[in-house]
C-alpha positions as CSV (number, residue, x, y, z in Angstrom):
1,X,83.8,211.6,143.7
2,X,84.8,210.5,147.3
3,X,81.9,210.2,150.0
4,X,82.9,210.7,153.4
5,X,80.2,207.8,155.2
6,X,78.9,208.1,158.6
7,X,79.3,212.1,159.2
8,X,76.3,214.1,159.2
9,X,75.7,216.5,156.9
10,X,75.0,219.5,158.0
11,X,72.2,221.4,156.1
12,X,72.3,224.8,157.4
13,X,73.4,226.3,154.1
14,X,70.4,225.5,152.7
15,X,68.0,227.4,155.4
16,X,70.8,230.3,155.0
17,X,70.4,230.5,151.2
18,X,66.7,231.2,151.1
19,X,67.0,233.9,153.4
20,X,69.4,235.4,151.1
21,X,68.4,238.5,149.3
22,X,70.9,240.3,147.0
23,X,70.8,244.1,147.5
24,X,72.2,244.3,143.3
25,X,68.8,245.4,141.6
26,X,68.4,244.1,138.1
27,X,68.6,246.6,135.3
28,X,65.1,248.1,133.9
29,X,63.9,246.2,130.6
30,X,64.6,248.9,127.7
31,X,61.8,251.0,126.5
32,X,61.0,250.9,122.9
33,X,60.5,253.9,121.1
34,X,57.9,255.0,118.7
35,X,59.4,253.7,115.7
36,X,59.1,250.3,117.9
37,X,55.9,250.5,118.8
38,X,54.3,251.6,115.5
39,X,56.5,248.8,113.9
40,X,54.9,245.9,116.1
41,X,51.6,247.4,115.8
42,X,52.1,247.8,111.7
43,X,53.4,243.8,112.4
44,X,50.4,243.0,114.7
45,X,47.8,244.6,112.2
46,X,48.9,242.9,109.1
47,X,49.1,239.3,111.5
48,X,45.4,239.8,112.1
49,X,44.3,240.9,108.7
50,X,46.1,238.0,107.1
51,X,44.2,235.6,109.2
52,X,40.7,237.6,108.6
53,X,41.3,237.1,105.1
54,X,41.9,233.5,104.8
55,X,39.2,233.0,107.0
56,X,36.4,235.2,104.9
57,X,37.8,234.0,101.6
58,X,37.8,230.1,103.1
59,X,34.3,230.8,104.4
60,X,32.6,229.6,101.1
61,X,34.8,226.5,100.6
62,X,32.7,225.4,104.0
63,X,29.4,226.1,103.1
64,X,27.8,222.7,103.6
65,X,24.6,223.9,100.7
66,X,26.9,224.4,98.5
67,X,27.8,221.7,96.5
68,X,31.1,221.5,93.4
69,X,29.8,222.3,89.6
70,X,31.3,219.1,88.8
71,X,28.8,217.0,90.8
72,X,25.8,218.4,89.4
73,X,26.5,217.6,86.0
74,X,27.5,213.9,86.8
75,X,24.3,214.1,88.6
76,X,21.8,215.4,85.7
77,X,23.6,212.7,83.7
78,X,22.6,210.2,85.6
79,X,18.9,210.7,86.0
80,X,18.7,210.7,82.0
C-alpha cells in the first residue's frame, strides 16, 4: 500500500531463504496393498484390451481394397 522512496532495500532475506533447509521430513506416500495393486492391474488390463479391440475390429473399416457393397452395384448398373 505505502512505499517508503529512497531507502534501500535490503535483500539479504532472499540469499538466507535458499539456504534454508527444514529438518521436518515429509511423510512416506502410503503403500497400496494387494487388493490395490490387483485392482489397478484388473483396471490397466481391461484399458488396453478395450483399445486392442476397437483397433482389430476398426482394422477392416480401413482396408483401402476394400470397397462398400453398395458401390458395386451402382457400379454394374452403370456399365449396362
Amino acid at each position: 500500500m505505502f512505499r517508503r522512496r529512497g531507502e534501500p532495500v535490503p535483500f539479504t532475506f532472499v540469499a538466507e531463504a535458499d539456504r534454508f533447509r527444514s529438518n521436518v521430513a515429509p511423510p512416506p506416500p502410503p503403500r497400496h496393498d494387494r487388493r490395490q495393486l490387483a485392482g489397478n492391474a484388473l483396471l490397466g488390463l481391461t484399458i488396453v484390451s478395450a483399445l486392442v479391440g476397437a483397433l482389430l475390429l476398426g482394422l477392416p473399416a480401413l482396408d483401402p481394397e476394400q470397397q462398400p457393397s453398395g458401390s458395386n452395384q451402382s457400379n454394374s448398373a452403370e456399365g449396362r
